[in-house]
N, CA, C and O atoms as CSV, one atom per row, in Angstrom:
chain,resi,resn,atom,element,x,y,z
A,1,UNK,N,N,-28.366,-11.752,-51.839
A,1,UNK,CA,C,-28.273,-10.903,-50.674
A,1,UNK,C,C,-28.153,-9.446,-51.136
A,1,UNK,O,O,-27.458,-9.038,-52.066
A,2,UNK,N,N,-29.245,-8.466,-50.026
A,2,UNK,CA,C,-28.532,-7.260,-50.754
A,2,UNK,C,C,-27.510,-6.341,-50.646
A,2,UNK,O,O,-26.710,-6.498,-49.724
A,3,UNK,N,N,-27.375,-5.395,-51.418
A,3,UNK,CA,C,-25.560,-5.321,-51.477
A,3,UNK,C,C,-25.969,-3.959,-50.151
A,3,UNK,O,O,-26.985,-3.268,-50.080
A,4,UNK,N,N,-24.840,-3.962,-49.315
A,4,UNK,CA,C,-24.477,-3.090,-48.427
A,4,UNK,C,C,-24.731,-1.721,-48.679
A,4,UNK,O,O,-24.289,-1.333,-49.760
A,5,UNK,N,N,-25.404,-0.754,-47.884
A,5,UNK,CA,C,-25.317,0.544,-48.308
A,5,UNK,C,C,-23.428,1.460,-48.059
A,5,UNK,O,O,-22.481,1.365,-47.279
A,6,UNK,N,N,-23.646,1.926,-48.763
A,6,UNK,CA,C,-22.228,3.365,-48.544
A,6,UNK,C,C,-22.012,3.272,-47.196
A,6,UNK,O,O,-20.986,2.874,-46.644
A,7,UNK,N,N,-23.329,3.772,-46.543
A,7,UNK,CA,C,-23.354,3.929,-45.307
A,7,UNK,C,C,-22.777,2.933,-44.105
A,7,UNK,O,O,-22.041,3.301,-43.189
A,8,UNK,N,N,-23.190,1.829,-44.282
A,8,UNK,CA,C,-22.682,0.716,-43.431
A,8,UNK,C,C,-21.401,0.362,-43.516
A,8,UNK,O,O,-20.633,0.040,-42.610
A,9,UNK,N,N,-21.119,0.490,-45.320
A,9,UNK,CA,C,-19.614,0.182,-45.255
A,9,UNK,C,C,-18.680,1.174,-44.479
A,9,UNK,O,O,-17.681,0.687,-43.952
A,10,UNK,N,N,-18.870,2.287,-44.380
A,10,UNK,CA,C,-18.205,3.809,-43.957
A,10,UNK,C,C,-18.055,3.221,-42.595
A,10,UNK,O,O,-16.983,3.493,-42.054
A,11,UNK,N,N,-19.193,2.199,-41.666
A,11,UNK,CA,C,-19.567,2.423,-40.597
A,11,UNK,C,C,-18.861,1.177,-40.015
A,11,UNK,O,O,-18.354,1.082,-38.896
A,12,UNK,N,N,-18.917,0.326,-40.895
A,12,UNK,CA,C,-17.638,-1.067,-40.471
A,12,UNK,C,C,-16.334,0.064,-40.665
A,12,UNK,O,O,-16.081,0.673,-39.626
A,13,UNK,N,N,-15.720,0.321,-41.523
A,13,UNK,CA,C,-14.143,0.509,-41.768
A,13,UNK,C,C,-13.911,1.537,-40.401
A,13,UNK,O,O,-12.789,1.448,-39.903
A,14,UNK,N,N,-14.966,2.605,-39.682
A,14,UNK,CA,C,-14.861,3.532,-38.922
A,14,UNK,C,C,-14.755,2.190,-37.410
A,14,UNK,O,O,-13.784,2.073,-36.663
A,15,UNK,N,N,-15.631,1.630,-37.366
A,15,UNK,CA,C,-15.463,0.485,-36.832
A,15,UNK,C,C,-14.388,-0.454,-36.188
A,15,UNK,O,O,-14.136,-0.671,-35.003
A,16,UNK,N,N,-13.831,-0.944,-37.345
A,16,UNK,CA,C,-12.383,-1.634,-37.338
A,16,UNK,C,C,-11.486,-0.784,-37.227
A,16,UNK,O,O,-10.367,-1.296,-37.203
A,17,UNK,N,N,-11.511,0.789,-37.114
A,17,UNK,CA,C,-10.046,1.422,-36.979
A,17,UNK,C,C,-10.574,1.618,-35.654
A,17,UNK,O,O,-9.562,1.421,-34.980
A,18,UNK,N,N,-11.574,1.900,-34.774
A,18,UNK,CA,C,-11.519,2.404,-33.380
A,18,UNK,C,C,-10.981,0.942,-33.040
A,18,UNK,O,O,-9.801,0.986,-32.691
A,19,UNK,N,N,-11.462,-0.194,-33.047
A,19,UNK,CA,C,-11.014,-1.725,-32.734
A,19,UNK,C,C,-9.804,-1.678,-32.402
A,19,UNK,O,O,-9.410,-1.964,-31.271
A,20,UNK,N,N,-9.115,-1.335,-33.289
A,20,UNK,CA,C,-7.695,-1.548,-33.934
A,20,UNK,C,C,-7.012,-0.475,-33.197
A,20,UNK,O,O,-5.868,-0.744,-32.832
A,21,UNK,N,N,-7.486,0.707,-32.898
A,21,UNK,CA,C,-6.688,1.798,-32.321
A,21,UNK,C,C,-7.066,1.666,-30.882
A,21,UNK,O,O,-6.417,2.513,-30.268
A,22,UNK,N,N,-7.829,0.980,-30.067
A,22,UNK,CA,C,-8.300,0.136,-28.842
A,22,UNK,C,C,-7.486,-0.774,-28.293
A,22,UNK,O,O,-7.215,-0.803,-27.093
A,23,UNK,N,N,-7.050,-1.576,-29.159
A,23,UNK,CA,C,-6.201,-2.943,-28.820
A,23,UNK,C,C,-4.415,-1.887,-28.678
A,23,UNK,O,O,-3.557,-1.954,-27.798
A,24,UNK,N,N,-4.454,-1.189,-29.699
A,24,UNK,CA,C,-3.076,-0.525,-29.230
A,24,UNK,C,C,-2.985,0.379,-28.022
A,24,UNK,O,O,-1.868,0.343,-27.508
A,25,UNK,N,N,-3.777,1.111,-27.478
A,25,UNK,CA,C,-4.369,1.589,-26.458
A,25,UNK,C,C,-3.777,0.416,-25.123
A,25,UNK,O,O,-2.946,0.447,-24.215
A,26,UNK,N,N,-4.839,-0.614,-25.714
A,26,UNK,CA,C,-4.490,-1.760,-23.924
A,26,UNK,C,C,-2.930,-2.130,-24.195
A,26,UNK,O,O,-2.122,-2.220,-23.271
A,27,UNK,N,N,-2.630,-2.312,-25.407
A,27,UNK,CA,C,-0.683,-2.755,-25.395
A,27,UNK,C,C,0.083,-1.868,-24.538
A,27,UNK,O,O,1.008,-2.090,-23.756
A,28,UNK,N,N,-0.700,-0.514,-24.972
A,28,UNK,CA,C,0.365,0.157,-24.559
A,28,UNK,C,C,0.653,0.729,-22.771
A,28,UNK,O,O,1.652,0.964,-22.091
A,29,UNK,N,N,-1.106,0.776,-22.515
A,29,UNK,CA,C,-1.110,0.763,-21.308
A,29,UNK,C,C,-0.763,-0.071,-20.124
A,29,UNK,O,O,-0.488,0.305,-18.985
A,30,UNK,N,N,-0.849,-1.617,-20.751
A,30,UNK,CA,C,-0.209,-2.724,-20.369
A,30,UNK,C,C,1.700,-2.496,-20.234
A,30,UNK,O,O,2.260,-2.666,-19.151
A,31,UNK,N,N,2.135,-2.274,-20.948
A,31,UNK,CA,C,3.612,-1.693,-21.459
A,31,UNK,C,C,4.062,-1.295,-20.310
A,31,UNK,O,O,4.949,-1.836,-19.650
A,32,UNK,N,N,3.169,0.113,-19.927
A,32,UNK,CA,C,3.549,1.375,-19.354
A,32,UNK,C,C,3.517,1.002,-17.639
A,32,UNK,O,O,4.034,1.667,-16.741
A,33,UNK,N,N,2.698,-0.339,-17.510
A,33,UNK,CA,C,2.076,-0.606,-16.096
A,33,UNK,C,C,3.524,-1.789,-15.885
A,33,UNK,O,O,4.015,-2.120,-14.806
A,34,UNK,N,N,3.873,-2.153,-16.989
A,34,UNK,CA,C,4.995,-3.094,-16.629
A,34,UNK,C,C,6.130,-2.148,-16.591
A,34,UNK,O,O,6.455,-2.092,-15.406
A,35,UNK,N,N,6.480,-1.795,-16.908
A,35,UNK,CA,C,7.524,-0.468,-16.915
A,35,UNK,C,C,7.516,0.101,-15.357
A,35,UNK,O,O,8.428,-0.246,-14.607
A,36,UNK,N,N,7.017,0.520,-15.133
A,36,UNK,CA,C,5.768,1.307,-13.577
A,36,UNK,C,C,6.848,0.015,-12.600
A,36,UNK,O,O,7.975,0.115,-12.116
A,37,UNK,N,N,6.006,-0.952,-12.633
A,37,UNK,CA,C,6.578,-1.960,-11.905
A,37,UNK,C,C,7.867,-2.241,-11.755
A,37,UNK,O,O,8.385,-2.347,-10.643
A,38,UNK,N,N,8.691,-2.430,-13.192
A,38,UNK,CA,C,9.960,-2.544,-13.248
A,38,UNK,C,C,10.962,-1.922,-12.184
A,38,UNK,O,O,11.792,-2.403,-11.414
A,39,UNK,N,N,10.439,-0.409,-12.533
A,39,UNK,CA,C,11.147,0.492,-11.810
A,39,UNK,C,C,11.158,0.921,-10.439
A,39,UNK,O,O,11.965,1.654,-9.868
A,40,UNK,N,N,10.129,0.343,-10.004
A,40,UNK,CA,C,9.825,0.030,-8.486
A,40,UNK,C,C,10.834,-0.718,-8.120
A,40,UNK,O,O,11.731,-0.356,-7.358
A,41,UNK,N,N,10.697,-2.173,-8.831
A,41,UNK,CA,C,11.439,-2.916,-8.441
A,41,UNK,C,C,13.007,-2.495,-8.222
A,41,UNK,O,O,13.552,-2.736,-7.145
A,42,UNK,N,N,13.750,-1.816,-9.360
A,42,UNK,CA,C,14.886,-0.879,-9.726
A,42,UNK,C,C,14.933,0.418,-8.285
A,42,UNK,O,O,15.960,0.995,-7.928
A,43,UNK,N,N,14.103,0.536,-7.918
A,43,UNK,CA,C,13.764,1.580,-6.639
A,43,UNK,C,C,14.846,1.054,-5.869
A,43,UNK,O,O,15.977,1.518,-5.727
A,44,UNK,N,N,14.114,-0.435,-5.186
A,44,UNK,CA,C,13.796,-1.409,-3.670
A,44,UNK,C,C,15.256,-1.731,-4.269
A,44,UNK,O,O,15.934,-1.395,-3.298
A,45,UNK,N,N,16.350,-2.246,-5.419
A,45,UNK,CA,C,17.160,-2.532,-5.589
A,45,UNK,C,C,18.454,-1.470,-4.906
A,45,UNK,O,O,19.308,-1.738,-4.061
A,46,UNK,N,N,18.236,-0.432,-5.516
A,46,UNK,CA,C,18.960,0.794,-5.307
A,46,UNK,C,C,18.898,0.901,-3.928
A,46,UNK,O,O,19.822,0.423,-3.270
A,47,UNK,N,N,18.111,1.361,-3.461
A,47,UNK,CA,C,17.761,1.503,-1.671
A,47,UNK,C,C,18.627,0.135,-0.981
A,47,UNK,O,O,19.637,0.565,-0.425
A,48,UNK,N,N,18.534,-1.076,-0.888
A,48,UNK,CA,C,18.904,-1.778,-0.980
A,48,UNK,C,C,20.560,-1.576,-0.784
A,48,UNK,O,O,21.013,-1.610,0.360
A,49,UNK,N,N,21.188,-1.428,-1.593
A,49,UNK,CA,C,22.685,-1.455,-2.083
A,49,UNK,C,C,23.098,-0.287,-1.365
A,49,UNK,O,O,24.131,-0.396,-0.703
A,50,UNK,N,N,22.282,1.197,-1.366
A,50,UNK,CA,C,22.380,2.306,-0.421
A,50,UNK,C,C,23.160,2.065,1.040
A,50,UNK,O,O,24.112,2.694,1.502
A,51,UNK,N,N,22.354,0.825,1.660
A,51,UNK,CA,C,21.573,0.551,2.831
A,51,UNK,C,C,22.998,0.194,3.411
A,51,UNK,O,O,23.583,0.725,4.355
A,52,UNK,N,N,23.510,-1.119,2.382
A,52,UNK,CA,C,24.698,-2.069,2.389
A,52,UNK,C,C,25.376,-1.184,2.533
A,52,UNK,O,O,25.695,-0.923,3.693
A,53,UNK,N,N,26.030,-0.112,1.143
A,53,UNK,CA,C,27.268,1.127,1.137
A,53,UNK,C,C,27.440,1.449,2.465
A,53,UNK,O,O,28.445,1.088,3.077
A,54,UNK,N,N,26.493,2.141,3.007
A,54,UNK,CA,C,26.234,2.743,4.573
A,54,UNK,C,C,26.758,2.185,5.386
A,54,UNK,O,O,27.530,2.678,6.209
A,55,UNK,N,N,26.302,0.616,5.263
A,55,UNK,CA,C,27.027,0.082,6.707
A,55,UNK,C,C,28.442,-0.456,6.427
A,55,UNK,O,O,29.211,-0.620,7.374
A,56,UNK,N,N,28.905,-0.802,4.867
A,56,UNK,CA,C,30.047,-0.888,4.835
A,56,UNK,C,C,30.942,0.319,4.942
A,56,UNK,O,O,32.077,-0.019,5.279
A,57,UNK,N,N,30.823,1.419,4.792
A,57,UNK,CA,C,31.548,2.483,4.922
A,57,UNK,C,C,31.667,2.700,6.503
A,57,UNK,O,O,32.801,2.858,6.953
A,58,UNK,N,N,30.372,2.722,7.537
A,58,UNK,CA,C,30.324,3.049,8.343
A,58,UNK,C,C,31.857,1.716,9.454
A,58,UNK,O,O,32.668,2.049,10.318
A,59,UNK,N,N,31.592,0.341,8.833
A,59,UNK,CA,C,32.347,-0.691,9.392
A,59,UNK,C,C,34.119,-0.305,9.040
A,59,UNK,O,O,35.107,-0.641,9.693
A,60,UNK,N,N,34.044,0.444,7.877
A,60,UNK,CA,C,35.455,0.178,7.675
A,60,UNK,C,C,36.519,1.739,8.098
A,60,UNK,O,O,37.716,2.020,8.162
A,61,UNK,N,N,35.093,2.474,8.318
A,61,UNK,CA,C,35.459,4.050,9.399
A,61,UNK,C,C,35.861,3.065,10.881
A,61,UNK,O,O,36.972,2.868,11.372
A,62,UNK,N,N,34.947,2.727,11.190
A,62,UNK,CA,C,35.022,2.216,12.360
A,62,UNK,C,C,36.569,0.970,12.363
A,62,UNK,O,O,37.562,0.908,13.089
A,63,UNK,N,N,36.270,0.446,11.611
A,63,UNK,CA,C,37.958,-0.151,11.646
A,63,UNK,C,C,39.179,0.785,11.553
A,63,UNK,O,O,40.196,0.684,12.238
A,64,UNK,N,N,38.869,1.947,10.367
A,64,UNK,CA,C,40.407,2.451,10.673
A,64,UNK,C,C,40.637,3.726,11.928
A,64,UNK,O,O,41.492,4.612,11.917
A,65,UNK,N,N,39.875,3.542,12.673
A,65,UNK,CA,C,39.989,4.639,13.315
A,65,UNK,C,C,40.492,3.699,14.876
A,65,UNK,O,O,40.749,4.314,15.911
C-alpha cells in the first residue's frame, strides 16, 4: 500500500482535533441546557414557598389581631 502523503496525515490529525473539540462542544452545551432547566425548576420551587410564606404570615396576622 502506498505510504500516506504529509499532507493527508496533517489533514486526519486536523481532523480528529475538530472531532474531538465537537463532541466537547455538544457535552457542554448539553450541560448548560440541563443547568437552564435545573434552575427553572429552582425558580417554580422558590415562587412556590413565597406563595405559602404569604399566606402563612397573612393567617397568623389575621389570628393575632
Amino acid at each position: 500500500m502506498a505510504r500516506k502523503s504529509r499532507l493527508t496525515r496533517v489533514a486526519v490529525k486536523i481532523g480528529t482535533a475538530m472531532g474531538k473539540a465537537d463532541r466537547k462542544v455538544q457535552k457542554v452545551a448539553r450541560a448548560g441546557t440541563l443547568a437552564k432547566k435545573e434552575l427553572d425548576d429552582i425558580a417554580k420551587q422558590v415562587d412556590a414557598l413565597k406563595r405559602q410564606l404569604q399566606k402563612t404570615a397573612k393567617r397568623l396576622k389575621h389570628a393575632l389581631t
